[in-house]
C-alpha positions as CSV (number, residue, x, y, z in Angstrom):
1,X,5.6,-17.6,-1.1
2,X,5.3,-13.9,-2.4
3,X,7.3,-13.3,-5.1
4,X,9.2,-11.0,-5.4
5,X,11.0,-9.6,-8.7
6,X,10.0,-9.4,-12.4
7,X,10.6,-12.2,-14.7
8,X,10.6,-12.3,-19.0
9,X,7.1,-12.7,-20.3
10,X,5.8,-16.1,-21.7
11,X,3.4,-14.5,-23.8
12,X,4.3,-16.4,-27.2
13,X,5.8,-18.9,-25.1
14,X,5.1,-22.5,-27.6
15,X,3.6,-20.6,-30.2
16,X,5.4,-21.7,-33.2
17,X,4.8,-19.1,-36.6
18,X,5.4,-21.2,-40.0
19,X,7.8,-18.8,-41.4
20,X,11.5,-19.8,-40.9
21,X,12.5,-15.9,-41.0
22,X,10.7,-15.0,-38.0
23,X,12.9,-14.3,-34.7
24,X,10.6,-13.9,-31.4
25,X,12.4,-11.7,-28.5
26,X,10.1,-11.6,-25.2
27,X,11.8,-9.0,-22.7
28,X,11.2,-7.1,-19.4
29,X,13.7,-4.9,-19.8
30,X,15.4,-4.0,-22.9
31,X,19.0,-4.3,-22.0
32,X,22.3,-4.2,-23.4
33,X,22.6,-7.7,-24.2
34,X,19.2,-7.5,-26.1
35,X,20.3,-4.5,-27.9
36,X,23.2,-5.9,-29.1
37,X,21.3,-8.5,-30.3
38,X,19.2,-6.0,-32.3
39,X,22.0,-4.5,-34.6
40,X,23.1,-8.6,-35.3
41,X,19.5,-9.6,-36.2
42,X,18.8,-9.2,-40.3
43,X,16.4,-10.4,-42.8
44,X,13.9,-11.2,-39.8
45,X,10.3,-10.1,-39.1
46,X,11.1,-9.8,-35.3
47,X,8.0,-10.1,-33.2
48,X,9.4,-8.1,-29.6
49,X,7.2,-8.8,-26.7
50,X,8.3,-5.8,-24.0
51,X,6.1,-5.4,-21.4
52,X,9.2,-3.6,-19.2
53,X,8.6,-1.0,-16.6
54,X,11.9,0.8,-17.1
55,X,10.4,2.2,-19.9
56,X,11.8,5.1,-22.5
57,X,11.5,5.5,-26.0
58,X,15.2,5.7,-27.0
59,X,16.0,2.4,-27.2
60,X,13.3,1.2,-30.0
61,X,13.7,4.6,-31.6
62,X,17.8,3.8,-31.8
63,X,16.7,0.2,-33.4
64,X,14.1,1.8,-35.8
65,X,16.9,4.7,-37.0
66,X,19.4,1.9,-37.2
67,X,16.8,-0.4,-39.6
68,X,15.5,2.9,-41.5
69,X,19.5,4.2,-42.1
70,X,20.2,0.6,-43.7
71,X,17.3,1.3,-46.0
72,X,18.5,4.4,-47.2
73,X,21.8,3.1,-48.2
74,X,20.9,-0.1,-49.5
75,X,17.5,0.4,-50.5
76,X,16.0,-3.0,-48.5
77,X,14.8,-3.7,-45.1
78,X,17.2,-4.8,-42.6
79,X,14.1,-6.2,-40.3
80,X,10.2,-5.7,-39.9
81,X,9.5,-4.9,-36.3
82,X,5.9,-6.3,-34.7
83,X,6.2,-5.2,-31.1
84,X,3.8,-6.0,-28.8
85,X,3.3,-3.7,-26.1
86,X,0.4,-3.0,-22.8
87,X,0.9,1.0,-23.8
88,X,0.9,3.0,-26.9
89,X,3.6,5.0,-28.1
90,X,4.1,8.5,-29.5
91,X,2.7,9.5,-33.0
92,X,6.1,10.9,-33.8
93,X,7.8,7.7,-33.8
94,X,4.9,6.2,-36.4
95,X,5.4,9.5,-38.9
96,X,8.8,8.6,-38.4
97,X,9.2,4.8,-38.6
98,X,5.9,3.6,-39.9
99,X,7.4,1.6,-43.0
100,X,10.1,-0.6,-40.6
101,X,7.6,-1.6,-37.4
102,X,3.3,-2.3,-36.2
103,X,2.6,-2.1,-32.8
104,X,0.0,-4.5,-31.0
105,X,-1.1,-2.2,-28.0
106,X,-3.4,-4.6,-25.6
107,X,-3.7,-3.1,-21.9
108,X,-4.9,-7.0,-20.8
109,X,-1.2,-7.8,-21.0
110,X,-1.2,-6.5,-18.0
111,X,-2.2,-10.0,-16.7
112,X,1.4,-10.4,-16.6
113,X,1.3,-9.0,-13.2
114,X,-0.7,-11.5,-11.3
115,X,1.9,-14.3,-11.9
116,X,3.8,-11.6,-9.8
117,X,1.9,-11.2,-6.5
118,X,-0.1,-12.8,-4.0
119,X,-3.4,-12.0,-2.8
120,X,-2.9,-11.6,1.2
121,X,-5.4,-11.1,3.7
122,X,-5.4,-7.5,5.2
123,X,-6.6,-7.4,9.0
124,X,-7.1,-3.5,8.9
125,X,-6.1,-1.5,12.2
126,X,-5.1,2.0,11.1
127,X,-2.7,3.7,12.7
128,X,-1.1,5.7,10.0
129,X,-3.0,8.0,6.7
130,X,-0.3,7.1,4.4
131,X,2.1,4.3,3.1
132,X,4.9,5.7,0.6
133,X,7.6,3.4,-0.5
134,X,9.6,4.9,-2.9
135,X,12.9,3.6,-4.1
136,X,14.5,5.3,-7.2
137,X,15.6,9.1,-7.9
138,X,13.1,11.3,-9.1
139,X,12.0,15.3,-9.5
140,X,8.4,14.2,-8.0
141,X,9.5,11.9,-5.3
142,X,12.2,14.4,-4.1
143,X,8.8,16.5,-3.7
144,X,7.4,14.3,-2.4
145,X,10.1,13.8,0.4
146,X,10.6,17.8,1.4
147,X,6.8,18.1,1.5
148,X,6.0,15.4,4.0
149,X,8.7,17.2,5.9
150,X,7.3,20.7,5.5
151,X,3.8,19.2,6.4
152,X,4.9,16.9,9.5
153,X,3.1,13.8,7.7
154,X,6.3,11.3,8.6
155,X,4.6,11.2,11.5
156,X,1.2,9.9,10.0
157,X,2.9,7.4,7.3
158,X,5.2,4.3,6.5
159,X,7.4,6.4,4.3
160,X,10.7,5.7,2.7
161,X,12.9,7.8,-0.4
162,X,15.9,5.4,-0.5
163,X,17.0,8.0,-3.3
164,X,18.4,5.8,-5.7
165,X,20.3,7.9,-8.4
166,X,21.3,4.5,-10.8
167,X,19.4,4.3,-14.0
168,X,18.7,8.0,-13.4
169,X,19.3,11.4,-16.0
170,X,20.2,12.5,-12.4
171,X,24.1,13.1,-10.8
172,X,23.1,14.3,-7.0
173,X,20.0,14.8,-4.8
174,X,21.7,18.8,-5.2
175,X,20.9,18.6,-8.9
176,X,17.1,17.6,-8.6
177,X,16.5,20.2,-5.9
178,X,18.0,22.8,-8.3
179,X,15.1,21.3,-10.7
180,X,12.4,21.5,-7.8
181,X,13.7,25.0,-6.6
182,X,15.4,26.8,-9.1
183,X,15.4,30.0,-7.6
184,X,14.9,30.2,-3.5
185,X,12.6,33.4,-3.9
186,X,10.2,31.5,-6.4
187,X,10.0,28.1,-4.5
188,X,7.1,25.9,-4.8
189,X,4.5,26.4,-2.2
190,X,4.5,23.1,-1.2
191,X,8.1,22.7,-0.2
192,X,8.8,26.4,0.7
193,X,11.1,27.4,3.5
194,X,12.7,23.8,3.2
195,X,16.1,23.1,4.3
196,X,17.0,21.4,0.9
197,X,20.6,20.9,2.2
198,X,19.9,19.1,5.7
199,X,17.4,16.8,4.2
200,X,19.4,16.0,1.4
201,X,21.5,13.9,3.7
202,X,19.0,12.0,5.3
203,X,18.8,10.6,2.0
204,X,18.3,7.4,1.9
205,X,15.0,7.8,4.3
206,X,14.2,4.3,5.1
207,X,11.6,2.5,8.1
208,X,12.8,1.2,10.5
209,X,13.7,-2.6,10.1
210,X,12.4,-2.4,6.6
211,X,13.8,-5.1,4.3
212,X,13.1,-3.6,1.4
213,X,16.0,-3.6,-1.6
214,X,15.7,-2.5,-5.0
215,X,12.4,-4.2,-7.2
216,X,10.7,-5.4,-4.6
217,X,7.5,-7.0,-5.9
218,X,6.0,-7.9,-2.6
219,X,3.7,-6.8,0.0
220,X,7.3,-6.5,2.3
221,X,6.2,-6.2,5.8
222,X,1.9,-6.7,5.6
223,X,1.5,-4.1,8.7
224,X,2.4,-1.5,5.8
225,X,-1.2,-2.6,4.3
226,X,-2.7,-3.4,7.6
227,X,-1.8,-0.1,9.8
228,X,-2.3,2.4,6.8
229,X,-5.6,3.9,5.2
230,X,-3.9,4.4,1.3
231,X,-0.9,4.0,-0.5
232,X,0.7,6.9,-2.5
233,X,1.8,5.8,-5.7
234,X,4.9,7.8,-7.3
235,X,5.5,6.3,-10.7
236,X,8.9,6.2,-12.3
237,X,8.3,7.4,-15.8
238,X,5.4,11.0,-15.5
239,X,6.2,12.8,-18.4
240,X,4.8,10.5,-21.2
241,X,2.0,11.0,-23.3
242,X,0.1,8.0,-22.7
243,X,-1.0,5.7,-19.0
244,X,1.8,3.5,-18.0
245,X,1.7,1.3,-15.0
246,X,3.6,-0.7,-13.6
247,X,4.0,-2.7,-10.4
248,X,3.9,0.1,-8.2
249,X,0.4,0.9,-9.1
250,X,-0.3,-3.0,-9.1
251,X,0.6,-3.4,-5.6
252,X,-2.6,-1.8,-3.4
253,X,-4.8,-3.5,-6.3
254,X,-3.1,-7.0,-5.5
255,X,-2.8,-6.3,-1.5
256,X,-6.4,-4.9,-0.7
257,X,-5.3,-0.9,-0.1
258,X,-7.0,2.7,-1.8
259,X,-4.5,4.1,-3.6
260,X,-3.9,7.4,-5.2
261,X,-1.7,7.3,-7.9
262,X,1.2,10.2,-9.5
263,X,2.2,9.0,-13.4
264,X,1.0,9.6,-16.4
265,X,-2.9,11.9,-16.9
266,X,-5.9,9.4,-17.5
267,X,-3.9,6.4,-15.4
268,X,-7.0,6.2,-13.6
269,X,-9.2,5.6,-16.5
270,X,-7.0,3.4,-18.2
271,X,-7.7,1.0,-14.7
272,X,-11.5,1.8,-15.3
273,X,-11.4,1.2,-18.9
274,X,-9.9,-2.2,-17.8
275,X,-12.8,-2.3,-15.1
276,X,-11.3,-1.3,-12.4
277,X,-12.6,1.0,-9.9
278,X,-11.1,3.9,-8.0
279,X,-12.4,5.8,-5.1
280,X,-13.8,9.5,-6.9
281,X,-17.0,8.8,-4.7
282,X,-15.1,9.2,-1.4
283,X,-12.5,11.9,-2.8
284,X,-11.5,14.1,-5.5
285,X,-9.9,12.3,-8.8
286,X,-9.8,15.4,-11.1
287,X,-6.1,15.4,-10.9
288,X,-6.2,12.3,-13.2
289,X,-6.8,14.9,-16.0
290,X,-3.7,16.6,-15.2
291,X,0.0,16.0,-15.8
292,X,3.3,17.5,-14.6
293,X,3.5,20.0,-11.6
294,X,-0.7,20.6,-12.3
295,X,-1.0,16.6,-11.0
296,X,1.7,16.7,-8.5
297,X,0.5,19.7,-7.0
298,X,-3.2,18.8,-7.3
299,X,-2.3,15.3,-5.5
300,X,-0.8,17.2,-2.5
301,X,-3.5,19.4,-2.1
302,X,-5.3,15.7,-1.6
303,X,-3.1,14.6,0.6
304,X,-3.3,17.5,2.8
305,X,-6.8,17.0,3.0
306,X,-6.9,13.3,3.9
307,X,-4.2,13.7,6.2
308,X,-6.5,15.9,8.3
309,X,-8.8,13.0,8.6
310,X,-9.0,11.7,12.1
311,X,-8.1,7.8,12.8
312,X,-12.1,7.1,13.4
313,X,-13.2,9.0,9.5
314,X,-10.5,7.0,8.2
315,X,-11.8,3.8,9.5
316,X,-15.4,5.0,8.8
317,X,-14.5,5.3,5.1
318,X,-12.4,2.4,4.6
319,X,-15.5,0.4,5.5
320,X,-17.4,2.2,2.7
321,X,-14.2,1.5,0.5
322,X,-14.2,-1.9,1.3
323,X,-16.4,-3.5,-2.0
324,X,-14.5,-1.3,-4.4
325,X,-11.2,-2.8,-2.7
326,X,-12.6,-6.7,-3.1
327,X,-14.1,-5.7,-6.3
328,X,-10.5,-4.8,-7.6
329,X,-8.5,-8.2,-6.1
330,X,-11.2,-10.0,-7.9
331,X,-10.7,-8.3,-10.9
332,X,-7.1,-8.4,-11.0
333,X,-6.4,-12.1,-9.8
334,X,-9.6,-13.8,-11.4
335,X,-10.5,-11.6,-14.4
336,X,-8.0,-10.2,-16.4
337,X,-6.2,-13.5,-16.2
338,X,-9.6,-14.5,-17.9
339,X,-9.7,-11.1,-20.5
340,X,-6.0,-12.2,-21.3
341,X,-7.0,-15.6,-22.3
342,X,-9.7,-14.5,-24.1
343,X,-7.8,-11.8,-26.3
344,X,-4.4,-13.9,-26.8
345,X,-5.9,-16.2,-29.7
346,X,-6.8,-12.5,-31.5
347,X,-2.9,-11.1,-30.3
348,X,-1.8,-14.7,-31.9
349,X,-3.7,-14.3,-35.1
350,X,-3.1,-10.3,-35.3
351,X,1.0,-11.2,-35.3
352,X,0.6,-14.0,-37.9
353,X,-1.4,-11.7,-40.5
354,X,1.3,-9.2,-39.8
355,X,4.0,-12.1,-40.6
356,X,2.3,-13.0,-43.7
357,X,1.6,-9.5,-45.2
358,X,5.4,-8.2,-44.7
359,X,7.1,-11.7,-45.0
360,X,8.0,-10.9,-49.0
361,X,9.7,-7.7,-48.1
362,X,13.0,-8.8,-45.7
């Protein structure tokens, strides 16, 4: 059976540390219950595993201010923090916190995603360019939405914007089109002329007889994979300074599709750099060096192009595609499990030195 939704990591899972003030949290998402947690924990070296996707800053910054203001009004250290984490975090939060946490950053944790998905076997018959699932709020997937209106590509796609304002800075689909569009006379080219207001209640945009609901970890119906040349990937969190994937980008990897991918600049080379390959021979992957409305804007220049491709070129390439495509389900369900276990004994040891260098101090 696929599955289907995220689960806590077991990354320290029976690892036992021989100091009696260590406390171990391992966490997909930081929520309140955890946090809470947080401001009762004291006199700890806390080793946090996090290897969430609903990923911000403010919650470990709140943690750090909350250890750091307890030093400046006792003068000792509330807790030592060792978080573990598959991305790096800003400098300002090291100049900042440097004396209260260390951060383990290992991109092979990403092996926690293959426990989530299974490989399936894609009988390719394209009918469609383009498969677009996208669930929650956001300024790019609103985009996203009015152009693929503007540019008639519905027609050519599996696409969905179920629009989901929850766990969102946002209060209406109004407010992010007054972000996109601030001003009607300097819209966006690629949304121009749009009837903001007429779309906005079609919102949510779903397929027809699509199951899909909230984190969704699986392939859902496997004609989306089979019927459709690429997926287009709109990350949640595209404003940070570093790569940050999650399942979204994990899913044409796992279930054998090309894949274009909006998030973070240099996501694509974080996959190389893991030894996966993307597909810069067959198109354009400059816009992994740009962030913002430079990578949005670059993307859809893309997918105008692709989208122009007649059902036989798409076919044509895909069958060129095909050994990067096997080459990446290999890697990802056979080999980074393997890089993971060959790292974790160095992520065991790296923790315990840690442990034993600031164990004196809480």
């Amino acid at each position: 059976m696929i599955k289907r939704h995220c689960s806590d990591p077991t990354v320290l899972d029976n690892i036992v540390f021989d100091y009696n003030n260590v406390h171990v949290i391992q966490t997909y998402n930081p929520n309140s219950e955890i946090l809470n947690n947080f401001r009762n924990i004291s006199k700890k070296i806390v080793v946090l595993v996090y290897l969430g996707d609903y990923h911000n800053y403010e919650w470990l910054e709140e943690i750090l201010s909350n250890s750091k203001n307890y030093f400046l009004e006792t003068g000792k250290l509330k807790n030592y923090y060792i978080l573990l984490s598959i991305h790096e975090y800003p400098k300002q939060l090291f100049i900042e916190y440097s004396d209260f946490f260390t951060v383990i950053y290992e991109p092979c944790l990403y092996n926690y995603y293959t426990d989530h998905f299974e490989k399936i076997t894609v009988n390719k018959n394209i009918k469609y360019h383009f498969l677009s699932l996208n669930n929650r709020a956001s300024t790019a997937r609103q985009s996203l939405y009015y152009f693929f209106n503007k540019f008639n590509l519905l027609s050519k796609s599996y696409f969905s914007y179920l629009g989901d304002l929850q766990r969102t800075i946002h209060n209406s689909h109004e407010e992010i089109t007054k972000i996109i569009a601030p001003e009607k006379i300097a819209e966006p080219w690629f949304i121009k002329n749009c009837n903001y207001k007429e779309l906005n209640k079609k919102i949510p945009v779903k397929i027809i007889n699509d199951n899909f609901f909230k984190n969704d970890w699986s392939a859902g119906q496997e004609k989306y994979y089979n019927e459709t040349f690429c997926s287009l990937v709109f990350e949640t969190f595209d404003d940070q300074e570093f790569p940050f994937l999650t399942e979204k980008t994990w899913k044409p990897i796992a279930f054998g599709h090309p894949f274009i991918v909006y998030s973070n600049n240099n996501s694509l080379k974080q996959l190389q750099d893991l030894g996966f390959k993307t597909f810069g021979d067959f198109w354009d992957e400059d816009y992994d060096l740009l962030a913002g409305n430079q990578r949005l804007e670059s993307i859809f220049h893309l997918i105008l192009e692709i989208a122009n491709w007649p059902l036989e070129k798409l076919n044509l390439i895909y069958d060129k595609i095909l050994p990067v495509i096997e080459h990446n389900q290999n890697h990802f369900f056979n080999n980074l499990p393997k890089m993971y276990e060959n790292v974790k004994p160095d992520i065991i040891k790296k923790i315990s030195n840690i442990i034993e260098e600031k164990n004196y101090i809480v």
